[in-house]
C-alpha positions as CSV (number, residue, x, y, z in Angstrom):
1,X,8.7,23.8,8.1
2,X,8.2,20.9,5.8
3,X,8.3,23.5,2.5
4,X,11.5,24.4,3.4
5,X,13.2,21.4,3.9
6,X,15.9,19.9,1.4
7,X,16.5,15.9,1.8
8,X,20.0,14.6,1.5
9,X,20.4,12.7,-1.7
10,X,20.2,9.1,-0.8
11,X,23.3,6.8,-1.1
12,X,22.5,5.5,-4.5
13,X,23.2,1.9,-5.8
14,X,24.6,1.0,-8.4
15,X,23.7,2.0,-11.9
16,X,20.5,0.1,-13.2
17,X,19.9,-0.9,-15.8
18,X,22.8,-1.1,-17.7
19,X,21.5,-0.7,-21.2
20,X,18.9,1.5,-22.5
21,X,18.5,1.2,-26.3
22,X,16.1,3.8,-28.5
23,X,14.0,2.3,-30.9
24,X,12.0,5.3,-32.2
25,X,11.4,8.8,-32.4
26,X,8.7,9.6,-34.3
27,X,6.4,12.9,-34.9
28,X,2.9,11.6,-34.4
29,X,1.0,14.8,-35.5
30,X,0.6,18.6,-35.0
31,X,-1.6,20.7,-32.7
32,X,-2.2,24.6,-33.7
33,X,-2.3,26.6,-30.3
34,X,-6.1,26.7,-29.1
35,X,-5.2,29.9,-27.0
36,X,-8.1,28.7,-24.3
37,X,-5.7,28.2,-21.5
38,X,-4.9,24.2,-21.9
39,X,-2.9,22.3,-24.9
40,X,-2.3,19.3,-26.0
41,X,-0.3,18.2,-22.7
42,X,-2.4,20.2,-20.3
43,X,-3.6,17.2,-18.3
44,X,-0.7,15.9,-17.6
45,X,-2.2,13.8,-14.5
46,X,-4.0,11.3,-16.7
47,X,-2.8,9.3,-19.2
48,X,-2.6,10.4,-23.1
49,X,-0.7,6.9,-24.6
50,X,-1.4,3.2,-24.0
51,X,0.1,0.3,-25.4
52,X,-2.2,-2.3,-25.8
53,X,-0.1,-5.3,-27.4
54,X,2.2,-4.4,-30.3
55,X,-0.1,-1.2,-30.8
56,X,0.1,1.9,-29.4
57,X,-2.5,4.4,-29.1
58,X,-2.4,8.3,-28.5
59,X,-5.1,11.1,-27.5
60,X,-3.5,14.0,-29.6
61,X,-5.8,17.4,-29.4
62,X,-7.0,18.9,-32.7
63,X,-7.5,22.4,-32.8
64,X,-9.9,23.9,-35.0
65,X,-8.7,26.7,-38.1
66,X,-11.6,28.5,-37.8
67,X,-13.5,28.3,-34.2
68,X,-12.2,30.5,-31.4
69,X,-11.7,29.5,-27.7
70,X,-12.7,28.7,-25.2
71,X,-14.0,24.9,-26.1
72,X,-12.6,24.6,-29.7
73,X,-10.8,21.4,-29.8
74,X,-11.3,18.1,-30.4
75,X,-9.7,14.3,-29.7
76,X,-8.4,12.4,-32.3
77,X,-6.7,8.8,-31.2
78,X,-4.0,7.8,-33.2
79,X,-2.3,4.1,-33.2
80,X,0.8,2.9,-34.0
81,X,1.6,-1.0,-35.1
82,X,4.7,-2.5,-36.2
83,X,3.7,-2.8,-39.8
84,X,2.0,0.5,-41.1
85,X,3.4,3.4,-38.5
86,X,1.0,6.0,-37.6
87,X,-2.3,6.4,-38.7
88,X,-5.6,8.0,-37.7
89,X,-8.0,5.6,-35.7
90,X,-11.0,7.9,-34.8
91,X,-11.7,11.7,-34.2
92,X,-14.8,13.2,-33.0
93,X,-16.6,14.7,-35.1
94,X,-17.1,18.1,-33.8
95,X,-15.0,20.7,-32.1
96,X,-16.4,21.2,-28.9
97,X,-13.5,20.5,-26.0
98,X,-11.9,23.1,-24.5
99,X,-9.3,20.3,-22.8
100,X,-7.0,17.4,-24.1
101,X,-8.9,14.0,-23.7
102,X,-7.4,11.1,-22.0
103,X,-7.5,7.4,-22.6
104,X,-7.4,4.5,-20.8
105,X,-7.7,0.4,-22.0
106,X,-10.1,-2.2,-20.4
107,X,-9.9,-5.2,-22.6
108,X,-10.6,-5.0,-25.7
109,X,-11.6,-1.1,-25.6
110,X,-10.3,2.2,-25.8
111,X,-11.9,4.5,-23.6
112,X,-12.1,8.4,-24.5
113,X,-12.8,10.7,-21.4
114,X,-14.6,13.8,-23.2
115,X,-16.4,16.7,-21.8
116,X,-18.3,18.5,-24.3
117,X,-20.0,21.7,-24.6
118,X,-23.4,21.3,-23.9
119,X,-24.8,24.3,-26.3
120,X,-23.0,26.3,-28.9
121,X,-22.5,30.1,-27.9
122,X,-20.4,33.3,-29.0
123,X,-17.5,32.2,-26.0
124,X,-18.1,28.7,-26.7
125,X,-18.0,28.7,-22.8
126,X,-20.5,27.1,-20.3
127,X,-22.2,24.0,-18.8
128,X,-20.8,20.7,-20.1
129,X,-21.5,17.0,-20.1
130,X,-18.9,14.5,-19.3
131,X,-18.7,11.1,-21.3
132,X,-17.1,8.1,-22.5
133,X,-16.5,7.2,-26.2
134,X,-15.6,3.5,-26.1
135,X,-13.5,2.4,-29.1
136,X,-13.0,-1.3,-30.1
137,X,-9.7,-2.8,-30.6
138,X,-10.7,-5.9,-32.0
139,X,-11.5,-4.1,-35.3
140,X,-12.9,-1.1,-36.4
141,X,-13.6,1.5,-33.7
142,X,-17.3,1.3,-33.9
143,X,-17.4,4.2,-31.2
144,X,-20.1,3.8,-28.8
145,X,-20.7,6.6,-26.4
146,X,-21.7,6.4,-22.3
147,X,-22.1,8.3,-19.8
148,X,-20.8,8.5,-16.5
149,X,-23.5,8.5,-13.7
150,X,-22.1,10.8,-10.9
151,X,-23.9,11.8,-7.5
152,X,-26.6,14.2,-7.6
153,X,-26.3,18.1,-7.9
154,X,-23.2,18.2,-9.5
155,X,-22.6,20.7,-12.5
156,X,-19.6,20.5,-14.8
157,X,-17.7,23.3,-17.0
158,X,-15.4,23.3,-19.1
159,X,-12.5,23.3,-16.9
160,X,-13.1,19.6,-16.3
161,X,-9.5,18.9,-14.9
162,X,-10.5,15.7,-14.9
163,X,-8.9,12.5,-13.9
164,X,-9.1,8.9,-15.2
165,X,-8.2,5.1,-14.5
166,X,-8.1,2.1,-15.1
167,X,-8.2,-1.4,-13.3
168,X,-7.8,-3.9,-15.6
169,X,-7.9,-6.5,-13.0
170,X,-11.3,-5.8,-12.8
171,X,-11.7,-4.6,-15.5
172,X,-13.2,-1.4,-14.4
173,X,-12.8,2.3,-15.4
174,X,-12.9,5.6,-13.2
175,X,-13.7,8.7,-13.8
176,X,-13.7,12.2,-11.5
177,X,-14.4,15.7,-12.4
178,X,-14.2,19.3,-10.7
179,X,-18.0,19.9,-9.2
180,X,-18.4,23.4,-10.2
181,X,-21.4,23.6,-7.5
182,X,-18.5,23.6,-4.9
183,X,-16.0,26.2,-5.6
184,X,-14.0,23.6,-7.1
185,X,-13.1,22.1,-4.5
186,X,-14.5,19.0,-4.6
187,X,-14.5,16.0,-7.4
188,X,-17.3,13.7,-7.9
189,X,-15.9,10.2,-9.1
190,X,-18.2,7.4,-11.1
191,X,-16.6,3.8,-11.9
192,X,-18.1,1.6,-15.1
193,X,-18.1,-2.1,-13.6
194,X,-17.3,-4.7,-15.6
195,X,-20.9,-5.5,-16.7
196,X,-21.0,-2.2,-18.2
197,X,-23.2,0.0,-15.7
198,X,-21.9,3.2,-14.7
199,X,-22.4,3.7,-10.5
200,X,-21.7,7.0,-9.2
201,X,-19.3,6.9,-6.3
202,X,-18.9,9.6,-3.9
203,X,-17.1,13.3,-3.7
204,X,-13.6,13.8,-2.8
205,X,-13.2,17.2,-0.8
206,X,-9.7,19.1,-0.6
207,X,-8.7,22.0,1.5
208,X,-8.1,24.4,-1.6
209,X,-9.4,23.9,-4.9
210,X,-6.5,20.8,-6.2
211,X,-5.9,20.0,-9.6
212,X,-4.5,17.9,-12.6
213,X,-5.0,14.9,-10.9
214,X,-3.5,11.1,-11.2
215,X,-5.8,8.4,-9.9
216,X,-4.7,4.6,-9.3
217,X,-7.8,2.2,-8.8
218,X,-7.0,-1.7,-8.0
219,X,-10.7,-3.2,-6.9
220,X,-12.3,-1.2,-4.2
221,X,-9.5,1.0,-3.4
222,X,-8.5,4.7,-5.1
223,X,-6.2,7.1,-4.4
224,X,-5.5,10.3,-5.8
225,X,-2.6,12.8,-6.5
226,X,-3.2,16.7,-6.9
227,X,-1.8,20.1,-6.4
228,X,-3.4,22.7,-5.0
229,X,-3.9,25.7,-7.7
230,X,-5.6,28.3,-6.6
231,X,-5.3,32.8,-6.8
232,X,-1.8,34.0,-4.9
233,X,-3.4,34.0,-1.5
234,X,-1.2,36.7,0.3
235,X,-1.9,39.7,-0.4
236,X,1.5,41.8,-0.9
237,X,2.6,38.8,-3.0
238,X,0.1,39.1,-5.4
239,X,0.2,43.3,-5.6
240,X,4.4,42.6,-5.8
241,X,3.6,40.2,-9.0
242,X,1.3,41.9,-10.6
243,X,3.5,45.5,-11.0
244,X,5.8,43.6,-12.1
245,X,4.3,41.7,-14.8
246,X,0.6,43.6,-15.3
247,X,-1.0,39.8,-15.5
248,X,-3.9,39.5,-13.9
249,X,-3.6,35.6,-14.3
250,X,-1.7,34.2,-11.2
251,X,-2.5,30.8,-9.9
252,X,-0.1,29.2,-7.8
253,X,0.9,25.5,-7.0
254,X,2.4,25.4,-3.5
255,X,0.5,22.4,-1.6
256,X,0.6,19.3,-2.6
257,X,-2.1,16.3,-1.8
258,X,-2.5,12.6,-1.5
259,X,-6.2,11.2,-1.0
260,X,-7.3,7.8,-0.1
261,X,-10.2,5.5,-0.3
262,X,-10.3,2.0,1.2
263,X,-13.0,1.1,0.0
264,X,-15.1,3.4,-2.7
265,X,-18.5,1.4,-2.2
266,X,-18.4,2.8,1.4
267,X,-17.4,5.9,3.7
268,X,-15.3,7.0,0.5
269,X,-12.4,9.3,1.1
270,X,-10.9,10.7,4.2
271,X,-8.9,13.6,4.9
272,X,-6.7,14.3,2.2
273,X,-3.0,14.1,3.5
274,X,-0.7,17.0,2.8
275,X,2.6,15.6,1.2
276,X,4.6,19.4,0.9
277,X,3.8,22.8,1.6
278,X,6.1,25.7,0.1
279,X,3.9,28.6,1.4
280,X,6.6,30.2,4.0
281,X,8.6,30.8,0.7
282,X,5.9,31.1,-2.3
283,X,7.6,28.4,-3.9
284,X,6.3,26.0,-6.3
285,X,5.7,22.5,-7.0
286,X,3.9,20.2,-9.8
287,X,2.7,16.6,-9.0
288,X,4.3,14.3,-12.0
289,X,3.3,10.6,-11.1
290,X,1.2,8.1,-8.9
291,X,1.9,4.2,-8.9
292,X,0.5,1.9,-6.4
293,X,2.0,-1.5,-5.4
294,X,0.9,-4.4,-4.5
295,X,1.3,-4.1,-1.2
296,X,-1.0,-0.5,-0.9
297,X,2.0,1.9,-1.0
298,X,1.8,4.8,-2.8
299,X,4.6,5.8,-5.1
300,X,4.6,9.5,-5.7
301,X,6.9,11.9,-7.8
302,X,6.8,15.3,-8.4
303,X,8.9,18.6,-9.0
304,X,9.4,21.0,-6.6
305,X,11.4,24.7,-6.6
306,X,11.9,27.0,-3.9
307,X,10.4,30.0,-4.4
308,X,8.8,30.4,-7.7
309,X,10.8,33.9,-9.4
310,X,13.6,35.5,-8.6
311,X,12.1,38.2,-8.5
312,X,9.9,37.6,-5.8
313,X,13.0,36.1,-3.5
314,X,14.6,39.1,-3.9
315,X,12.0,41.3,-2.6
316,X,10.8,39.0,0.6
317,X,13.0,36.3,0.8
318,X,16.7,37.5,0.3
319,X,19.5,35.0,0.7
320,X,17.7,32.3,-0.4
321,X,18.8,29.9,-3.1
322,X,16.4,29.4,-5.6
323,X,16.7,25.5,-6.4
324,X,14.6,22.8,-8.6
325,X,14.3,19.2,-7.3
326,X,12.8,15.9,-8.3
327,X,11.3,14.4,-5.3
328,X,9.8,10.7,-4.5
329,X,8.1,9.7,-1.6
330,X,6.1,6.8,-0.5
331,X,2.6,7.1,1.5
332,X,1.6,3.8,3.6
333,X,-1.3,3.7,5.9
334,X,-2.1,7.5,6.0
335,X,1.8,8.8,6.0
336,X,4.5,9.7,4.7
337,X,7.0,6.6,5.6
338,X,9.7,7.6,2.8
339,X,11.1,11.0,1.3
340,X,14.2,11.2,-1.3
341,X,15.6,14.0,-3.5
342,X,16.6,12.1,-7.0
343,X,18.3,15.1,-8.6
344,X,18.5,18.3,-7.4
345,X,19.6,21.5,-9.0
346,X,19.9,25.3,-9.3
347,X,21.8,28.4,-7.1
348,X,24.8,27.5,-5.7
349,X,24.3,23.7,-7.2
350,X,26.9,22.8,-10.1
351,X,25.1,19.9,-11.0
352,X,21.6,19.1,-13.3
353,X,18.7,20.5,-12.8
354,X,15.5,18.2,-13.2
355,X,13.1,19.6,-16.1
356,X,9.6,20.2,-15.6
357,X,8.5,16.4,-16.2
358,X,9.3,12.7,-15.5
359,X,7.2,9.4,-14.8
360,X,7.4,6.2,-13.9
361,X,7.7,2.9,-15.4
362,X,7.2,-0.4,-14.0
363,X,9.1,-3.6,-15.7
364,X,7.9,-6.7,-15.9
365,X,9.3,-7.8,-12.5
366,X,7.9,-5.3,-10.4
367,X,11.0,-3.0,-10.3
368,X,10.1,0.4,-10.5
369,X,11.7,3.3,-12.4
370,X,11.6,7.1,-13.1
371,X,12.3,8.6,-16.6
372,X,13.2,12.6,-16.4
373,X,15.1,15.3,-18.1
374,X,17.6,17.7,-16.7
375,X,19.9,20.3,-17.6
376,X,23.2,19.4,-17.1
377,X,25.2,22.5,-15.7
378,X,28.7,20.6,-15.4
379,X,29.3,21.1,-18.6
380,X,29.7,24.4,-21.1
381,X,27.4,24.8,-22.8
382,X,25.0,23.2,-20.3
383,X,22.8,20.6,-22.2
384,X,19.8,18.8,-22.1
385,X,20.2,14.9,-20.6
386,X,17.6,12.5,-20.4
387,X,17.7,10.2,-17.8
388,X,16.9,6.8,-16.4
389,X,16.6,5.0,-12.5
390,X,15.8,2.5,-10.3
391,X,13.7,3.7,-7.2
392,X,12.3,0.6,-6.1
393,X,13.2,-1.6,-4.2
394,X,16.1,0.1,-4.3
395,X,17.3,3.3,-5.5
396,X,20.2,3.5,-7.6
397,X,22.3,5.7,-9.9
398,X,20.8,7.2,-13.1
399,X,21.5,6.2,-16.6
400,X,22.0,8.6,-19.9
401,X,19.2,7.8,-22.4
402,X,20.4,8.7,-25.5
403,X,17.5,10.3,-27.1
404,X,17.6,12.5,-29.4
405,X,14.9,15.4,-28.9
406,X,13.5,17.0,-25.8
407,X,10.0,17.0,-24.3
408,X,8.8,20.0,-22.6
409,X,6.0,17.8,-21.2
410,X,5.6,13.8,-21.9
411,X,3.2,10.9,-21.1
412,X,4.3,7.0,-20.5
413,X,2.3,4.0,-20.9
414,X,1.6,3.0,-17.6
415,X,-0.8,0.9,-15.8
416,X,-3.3,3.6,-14.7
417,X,-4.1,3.7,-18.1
418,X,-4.5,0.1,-18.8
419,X,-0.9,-0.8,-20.2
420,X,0.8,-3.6,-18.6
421,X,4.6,-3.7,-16.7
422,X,7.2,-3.9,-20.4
423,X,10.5,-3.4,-20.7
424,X,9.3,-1.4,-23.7
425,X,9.2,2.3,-22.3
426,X,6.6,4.2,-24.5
427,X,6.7,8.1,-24.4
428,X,4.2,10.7,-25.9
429,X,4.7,14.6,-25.6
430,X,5.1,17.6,-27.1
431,X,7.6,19.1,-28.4
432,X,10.0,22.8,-27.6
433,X,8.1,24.2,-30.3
434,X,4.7,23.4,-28.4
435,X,2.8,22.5,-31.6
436,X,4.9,19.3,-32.6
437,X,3.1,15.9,-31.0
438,X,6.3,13.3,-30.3
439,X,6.3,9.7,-29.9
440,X,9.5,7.7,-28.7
441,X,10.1,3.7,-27.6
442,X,12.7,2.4,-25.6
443,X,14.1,-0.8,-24.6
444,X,15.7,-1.7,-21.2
445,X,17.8,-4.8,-20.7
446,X,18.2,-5.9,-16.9
C-alpha cells in the first residue's frame, strides 16, 4: 500500500549552503483568538507575505473585541521597509471575515483575496461574496475593489478555503473557492488578465471534499495542491475517537492530491492524481508547499505521520510505530517520477522529528530549497532546530538556522505570491503562544 510505505533517506550531498545569516526577528502585530474555527495561519496553502522590492508586506488577521464568530475578523496588510520598520498600510473597514486573507503582487499592486459576509445576522454565518481589494504600491493604497467572475451557479460561504496566485509573467492573478452547491467538492477558479477583466475559468472536481489549497499559475497552465478533509469515514474509528475524547468535531486528512490543467482556457482539469493515501492505518498528512519549474515539474512537500494518535494504534493497529516525516516528491506528465523522505522522525527513531510546517524557497539561480523545523531528539533535553536544504537539482545535507524563536505555523515569500527568486528568505508566522504575528529575514550565501 502506498500509505504505508517509508522511503529510504536519500544519499545526501554535501551541506548547502554553507552560511545562513539572520537579519531579523521581529513581532509584526497581535491576533486575539476569533474562536470560529480558523486563525491567523489557517490558510496555510496561500500566501500571507510578499516582498515586493525592499518592502515587505503581510496579511495579519484582526479580530474584533466585541463581535462573536463565526465571520468576525478582518485583514489588515502591514509593510515593512528598510527605513521606518513596521507600519499599518490598509485595513478593511469592517469585520466581516470569518478566514485569514491572502495576498499576492502583480506589478505594482497588492491584491487582497476577501470573502465577506453578505448580510449581518445573530451567527454572523451564511452566503458570502468573494473579492479582490487591489492596493497600490506606487503610493498610497487607494484600494479599489473587484470582483471575481466565476462560472454560473456557484454559491460561496464562509468557509472559502480558498486559494490564490499569481503569474507575474503575465501578469495575471487566480483565484478558486469551495462551490458550496457541490458538497464541497468542487472549486470554481476565475483569473484577472492583465487588461484587468476578470474571466471565469472552469471547476476543479476532487474525489472527497480537498482543502487548504496551493495553486502555481505560469500562462495557461495551473496546478493545484490539496488534502483531502473530510468526517472520519470508517465507522468504528470514529465511535473509538469519539469515547475517548466526547468531540464531535473530527475531520481527517489522509489523501493527498495534485491537479492539473494544461491549458485553463480549454478542457480545464483532469483527474486529480493521488500523491499518498494513509487510510489502511488512519494516519495523517498535511500538504505544506507547491513550486513549479520551468520545465512543468511539480515540486511538492508535505508532512506526513503514520497513524494519527496513539491511541487509536493501540486499539487497531498494534505494533506499529507511530512516526512523523517530511516528504518531497516531484509530479511530471501525470506521475509521480520522484519520492524522498528529508527528515524523518518518531518511535523507535533517535533522531529529529520534522514540525508541523516547512516551505520552499527558490534563489536566484534556480536552486531550490526547503526551510523546516524539527525536534531534535539526540540530544537531552530535546530542542527545537530550524533547518535549511538543497532539494533541487540536488539534494543535500541540512543546515542549522540559528533563529531564535519557533513558529508553530509560517509563510515565505515565494513566487506564487508574486515575490521573485532572493537569497533573502522572508518568513511570516505565528507564534507558540498562537496570538503573537512573527516576522524574520534571512540571508543565504552560496
Amino acid at each position: 500500500m502506498l500509505g504505508l510505505a517509508l522511503f529510504a533517506l536519500p544519499v545526501f550531498a554535501a551541506a548547502f549552503p554553507p552560511s545562513v545569516t539572520v537579519e531579523a526577528e521581529e513581532t509584526v502585530a497581535t491576533c486575539l483568538p476569533p474562536n470560529n474555527g480558523a486563525g491567523p495561519t489557517w490558510d496555510f496553502g496561500a500566501p500571507m507575505i510578499v516582498r515586493h522590492g525592499d518592502r515587505v508586506f503581510v496579511s495579519a488577521m484582526e479580530t474584533s473585541p466585541t463581535l462573536g464568530p463565526l465571520c468576525n475578523t478582518r485583514p489588515r496588510i502591514f509593510v515593512r521597509d528598510r527605513t521606518t520598520g513596521w507600519h499599518l498600510f490598509w485595513q478593511a473597514p469592517d469585520f466581516l471575515e470569518r478566514e485569514p486573507c491572502p495576498i499576492v503582487a502583480v506589478g505594482d499592486s497588492l491584491f487582497v483575496s476577501t470573502n465577506q459576509l453578505r448580510t449581518v445576522n445573530q451567527t454572523r454565518s451564511g452566503p458570502c461574496d468573494p473579492g479582490v481589494v487591489r492596493l497600490s504600491l506606487s503610493g498610497p493604497p487607494a484600494p479599489h475593489a473587484e470582483v471575481p467572475v466565476f462560472v454560473p451557479g456557484a454559491t460561496f460561504s464562509q468557509h472559502s478555503y480558498r486559494g490564490v496566485c499569481a503569474d507575474p509573467a503575465t501578469g495575471s492573478f487566480l483565484v478558486c473557492h469551495i462551490d458550496d452547491s457541490t458538497g464541497a467538492e468542487d472549486y470554481v477558479l476565475s483569473r484577472r488578465l492583465p487588461s484587468g477583466e476578470w474571466v471565469p475559468r472552469g471547476r476543479l472536481h476532487f474525489p472527497i471534499r480537498a482543502c487548504y489549497p496551493q495553486v502555481c499559475l505560469e500562462d495557461t497552465t495551473a496546478e493545484v495542491l490539496a488534502i483531502g478533509d473530510i468526517v472520519e469515514p470508517v465507522a468504528e474509528w470514529r465511535a473509538y475517537k469519539f469515547a475517548q475524547t466526547k468531540r464531535e468535531w473530527d475531520y481527517v486528512f489522509r489523501r493527498l492530491f495534485f491537479a492539473e490543467a494544461m491549458d485553463l482556457r480549454g478542457q480545464g482539469f483532469g483527474t486529480p492524481l493521488e500523491i499518498d493515501n494513509l487510510d489502511a492505518t488512519a494516519g495523517w498528512m498535511l500538504n505544506l508547499d507547491l513550486w513549479v519549474d520551468h520545465d512543468l515539474r511539480s515540486h511538492v512537500l508535505y508532512v506526513k505521520s503514520t497513524c494519527q494518535s496513539p491511541q487509536l494504534r493501540d486499539k487497531f493497529f498494534p505494533g506499529l510505530k507511530i512516526t512523523r516525516s517530511l516528504e518531497y516528491a516531484v509530479v511530471h506528465h501525470g506521475a509521480v517520477i520522484e519520492r524522498h523522505t528529508l527528515a524523518i522522525g518518531g518511535e523507535g527513531l533517535k533522531s529529529e522529528e520534522p514540525l508541523g510546517t516547512a516551505r520552499f524557497h527558490v534563489l536566484p539561480d534556480g536552486r531550490l530549497l526547503v526551510l523546516y523545523e524539527t525536534t531534535d531528539w539526540n540530544v537531552s533535553p530535546a530542542r527545537r532546530v530550524w533547518r535549511l536544504m538543497q532539494v533541487s537539482p540536488e539534494i543535500t545535507s541540512s543546515v542549522e538556522v540559528p533563529l531564535k524563536q519557533g513558529m508553530s505555523q509560517f509563510f515565505t515569500a515565494n513566487e506564487r505570491g508574486g515575490s521573485k527568486p532572493s537569497s533573502t528568505i522572508d518568513i511570516f508566522g505565528i507564534g507558540d503562544d498562537g496570538q503573537t504575528l512573527r516576522y524574520a529575514q534571512l540571508h543565504v550565501s552560496p
